[in-house]
C-alpha positions in Angstrom: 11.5 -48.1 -191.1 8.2 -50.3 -190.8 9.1 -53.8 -191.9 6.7 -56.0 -193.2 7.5 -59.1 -191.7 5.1 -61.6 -193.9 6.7 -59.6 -196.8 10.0 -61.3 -195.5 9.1 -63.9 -194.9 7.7 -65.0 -198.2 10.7 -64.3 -199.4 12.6 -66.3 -197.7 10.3 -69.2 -198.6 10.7 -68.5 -202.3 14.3 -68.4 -201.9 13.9 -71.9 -200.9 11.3 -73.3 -203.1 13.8 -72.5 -205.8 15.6 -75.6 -204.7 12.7 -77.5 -205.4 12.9 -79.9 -208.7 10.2 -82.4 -210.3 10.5 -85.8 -209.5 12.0 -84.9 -205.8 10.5 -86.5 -202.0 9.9 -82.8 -200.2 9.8 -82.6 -196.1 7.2 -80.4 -195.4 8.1 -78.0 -192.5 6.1 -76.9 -189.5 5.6 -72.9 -188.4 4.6 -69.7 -190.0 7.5 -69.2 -192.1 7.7 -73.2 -193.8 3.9 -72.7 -194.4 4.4 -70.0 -196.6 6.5 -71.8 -198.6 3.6 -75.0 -198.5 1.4 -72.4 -200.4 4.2 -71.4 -202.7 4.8 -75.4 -203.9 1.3 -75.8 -203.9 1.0 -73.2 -206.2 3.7 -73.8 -208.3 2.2 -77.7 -208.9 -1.2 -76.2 -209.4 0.6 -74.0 -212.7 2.5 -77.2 -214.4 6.2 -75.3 -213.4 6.8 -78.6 -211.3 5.6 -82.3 -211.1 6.0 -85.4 -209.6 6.3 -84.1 -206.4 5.5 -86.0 -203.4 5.7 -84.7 -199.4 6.4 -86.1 -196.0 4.4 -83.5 -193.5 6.1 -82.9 -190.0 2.7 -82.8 -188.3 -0.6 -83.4 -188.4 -1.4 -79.7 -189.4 0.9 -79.8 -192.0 -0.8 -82.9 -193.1 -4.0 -81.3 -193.0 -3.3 -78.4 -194.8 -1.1 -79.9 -198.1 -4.4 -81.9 -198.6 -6.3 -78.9 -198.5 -3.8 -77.3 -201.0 -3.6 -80.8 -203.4 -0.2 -81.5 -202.4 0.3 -85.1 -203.2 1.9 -86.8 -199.8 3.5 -89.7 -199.0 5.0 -91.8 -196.4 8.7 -93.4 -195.1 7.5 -97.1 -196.1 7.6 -95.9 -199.7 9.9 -93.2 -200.0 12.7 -93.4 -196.7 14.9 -91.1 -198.1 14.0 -87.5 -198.6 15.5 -85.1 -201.5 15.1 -81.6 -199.9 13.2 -80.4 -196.7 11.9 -76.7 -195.9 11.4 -76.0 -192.7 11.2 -73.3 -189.9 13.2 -72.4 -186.7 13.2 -70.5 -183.5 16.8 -69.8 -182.8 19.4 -70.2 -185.3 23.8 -70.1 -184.2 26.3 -69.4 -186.1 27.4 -72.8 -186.9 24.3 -73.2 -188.5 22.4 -75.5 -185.4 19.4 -74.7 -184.3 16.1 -74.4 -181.7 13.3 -76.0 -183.1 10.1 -77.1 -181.4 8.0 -73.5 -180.5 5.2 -75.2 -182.2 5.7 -79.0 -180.7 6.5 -80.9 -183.6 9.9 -81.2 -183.1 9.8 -85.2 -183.1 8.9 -85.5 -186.3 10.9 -82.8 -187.9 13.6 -84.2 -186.8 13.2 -87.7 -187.7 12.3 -85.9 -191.5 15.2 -83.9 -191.1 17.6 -87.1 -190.3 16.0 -89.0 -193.7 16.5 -85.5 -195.5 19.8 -84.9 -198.3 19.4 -81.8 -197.8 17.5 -79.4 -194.9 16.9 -76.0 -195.8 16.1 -73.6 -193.1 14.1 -70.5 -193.5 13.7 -67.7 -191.1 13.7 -63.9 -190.0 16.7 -62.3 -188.8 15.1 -61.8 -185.5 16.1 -65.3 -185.2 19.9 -65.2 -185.6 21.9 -65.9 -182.3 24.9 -65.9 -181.1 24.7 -68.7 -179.1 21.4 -71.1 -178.9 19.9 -70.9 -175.9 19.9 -66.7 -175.6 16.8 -66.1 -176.8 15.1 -69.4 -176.7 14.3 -72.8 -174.4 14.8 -75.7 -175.3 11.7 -77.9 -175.8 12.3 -81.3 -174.6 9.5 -83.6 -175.6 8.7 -86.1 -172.4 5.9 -88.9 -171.9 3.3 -87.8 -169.4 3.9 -90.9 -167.5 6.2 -89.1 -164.7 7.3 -85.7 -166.7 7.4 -83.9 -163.2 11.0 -86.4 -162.4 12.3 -84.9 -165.6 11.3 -81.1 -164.8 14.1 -82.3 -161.8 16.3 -83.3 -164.0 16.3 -81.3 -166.2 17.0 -78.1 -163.0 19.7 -80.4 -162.2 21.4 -79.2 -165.2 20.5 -75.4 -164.3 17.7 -75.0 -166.7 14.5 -73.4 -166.0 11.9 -75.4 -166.2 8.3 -74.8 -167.4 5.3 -77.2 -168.3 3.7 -76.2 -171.8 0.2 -75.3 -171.4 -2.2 -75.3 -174.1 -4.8 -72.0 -174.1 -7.3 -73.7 -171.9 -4.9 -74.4 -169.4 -4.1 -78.1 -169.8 -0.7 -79.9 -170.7 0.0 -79.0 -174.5 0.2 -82.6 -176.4 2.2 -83.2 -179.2 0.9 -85.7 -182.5 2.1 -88.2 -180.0 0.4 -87.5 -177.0 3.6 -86.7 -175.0 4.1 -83.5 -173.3 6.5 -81.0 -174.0 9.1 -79.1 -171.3 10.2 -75.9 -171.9 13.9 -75.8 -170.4 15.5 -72.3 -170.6 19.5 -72.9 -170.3 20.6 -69.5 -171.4 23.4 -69.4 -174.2 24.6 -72.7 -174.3 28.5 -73.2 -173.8 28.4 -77.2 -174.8 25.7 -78.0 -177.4 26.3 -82.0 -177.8 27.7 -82.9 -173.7 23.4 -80.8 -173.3 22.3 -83.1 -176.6 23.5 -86.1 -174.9 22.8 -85.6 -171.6 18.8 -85.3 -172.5 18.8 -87.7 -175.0 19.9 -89.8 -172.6 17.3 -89.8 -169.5 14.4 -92.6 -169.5 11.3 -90.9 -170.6 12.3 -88.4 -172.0 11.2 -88.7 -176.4 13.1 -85.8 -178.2 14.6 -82.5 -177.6 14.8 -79.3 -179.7 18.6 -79.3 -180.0 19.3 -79.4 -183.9 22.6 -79.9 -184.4 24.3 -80.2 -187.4 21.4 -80.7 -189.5 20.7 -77.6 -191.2 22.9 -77.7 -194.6 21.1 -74.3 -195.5 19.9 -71.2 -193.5 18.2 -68.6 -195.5 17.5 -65.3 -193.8 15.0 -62.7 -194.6 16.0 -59.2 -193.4 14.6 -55.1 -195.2 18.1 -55.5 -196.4 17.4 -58.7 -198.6 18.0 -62.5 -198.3 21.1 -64.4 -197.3 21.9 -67.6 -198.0 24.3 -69.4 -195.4 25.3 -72.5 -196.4 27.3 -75.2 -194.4 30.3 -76.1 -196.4 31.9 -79.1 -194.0 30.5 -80.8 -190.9 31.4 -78.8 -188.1 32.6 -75.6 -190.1 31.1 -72.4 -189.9 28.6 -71.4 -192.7 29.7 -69.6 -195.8 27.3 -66.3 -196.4 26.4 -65.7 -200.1 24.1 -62.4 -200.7 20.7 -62.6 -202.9 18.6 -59.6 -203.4 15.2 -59.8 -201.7 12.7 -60.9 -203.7 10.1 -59.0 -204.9 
């Protein structure tokens, strides 16, 4: 069966946008997936069905392209708390954490996601995991001022270690002007001691490691949409079924 995977993944981002209300702060994901559902606000502004809405973009593009589509934005000084954000992912466990970053604006989705009541996840089923780590790197966001000491480090705790490179062969930047590591762990036995131990090194910014943020997971499979939803910190996420939108 062919599957039309921009099919699904609209989807998905309607099943999200449905969590949308006038009046709320909206975090405006990075990626393929959170862009459709960009279009689908802007859209839904554009026709009167919502209003007052305001939106914190996760990167520059994102920044760029909710102008474009009249999106009314705003910033932390006047709004610190966000209502609901929509975003993307690479690699999502069971527990609901998850691998973001493919696109290098991990930094600031997750300092949206940390102001955020509520982070809603969208992706494919092609990005389900058992474990993070199986299908995925880590990205691990570094200033340029001596990344090659944290390529060591980083193979000191058994990852694989590779410079991103942008597509005319120099370091890939971030909005920041770091550089980003790609550090390929395998499935990952101990998600926070790997959090930590990162987090921890001088020089390195952010990693990819989401943990615990996600308090929604919406998955677009041929077989329709699942909502997972995380019921308690540290509990496994409850499944509840909705049929695929049209």
């Amino acid at each position: 069966m062919d599957v039309d995977v921009t099919k699904l993944k609209e989807a998905a981002a309607a099943a999200a946008v449905r969590h949308i209300e006038s009046g709320m702060v909206v975090g405006l994901g990075s990626g393929t997936t959170a862009m459709h559902a960009l279009r689908q606000l802007a859209q839904l502004l554009h026709d009167g069905q919502l209003h007052d809405i305001v939106g914190v973009p996760t990167s520059v593009v994102v920044e760029g392209e909710a102008q474009r589509l009249g999106i009314p934005l705003t910033s932390f000084a006047d709004h610190p708390i966000i209502d609901v954000t929509i975003d993307g992912a690479d690699e999502v466990d069971p527990e609901l954490n998850v691998i973001k970053g493919g696109g290098g604006a991990l930094l600031r989705e997750k300092i949206v996601a940390q102001a955020s009541r509520r982070e809603i996840i969208i992706v494919d089923q092609s990005k389900l995991s058992p474990a993070l780590g199986t299908h995925w790197a880590v990205p691990v966001e570094v200033v340029p001022f001596g990344w090659q000491t944290q390529v060591r480090f980083l193979e000191s705790l058994s990852a694989r270690v590779k410079l991103r490179l942008s597509g005319n062969g120099r370091p890939f930047m971030t909005d920041q002007g770091n550089f980003i590591l790609d550090a390929n762990f395998g499935p990952i036995n101990h998600l926070s001691r790997l959090a930590s131990q990162i987090k921890m090194r001088a020089g390195v910014v952010e990693h990819g490691l989401f943990l615990g943020m996600a308090t929604d997971v919406i998955v677009a499979s041929p077989d329709g949409i699942r909502h997972l939803k995380r019921s308690e910190p540290g509990i496994r996420g409850k499944t509840s079924e909705v049929e695929l939108g049209a």
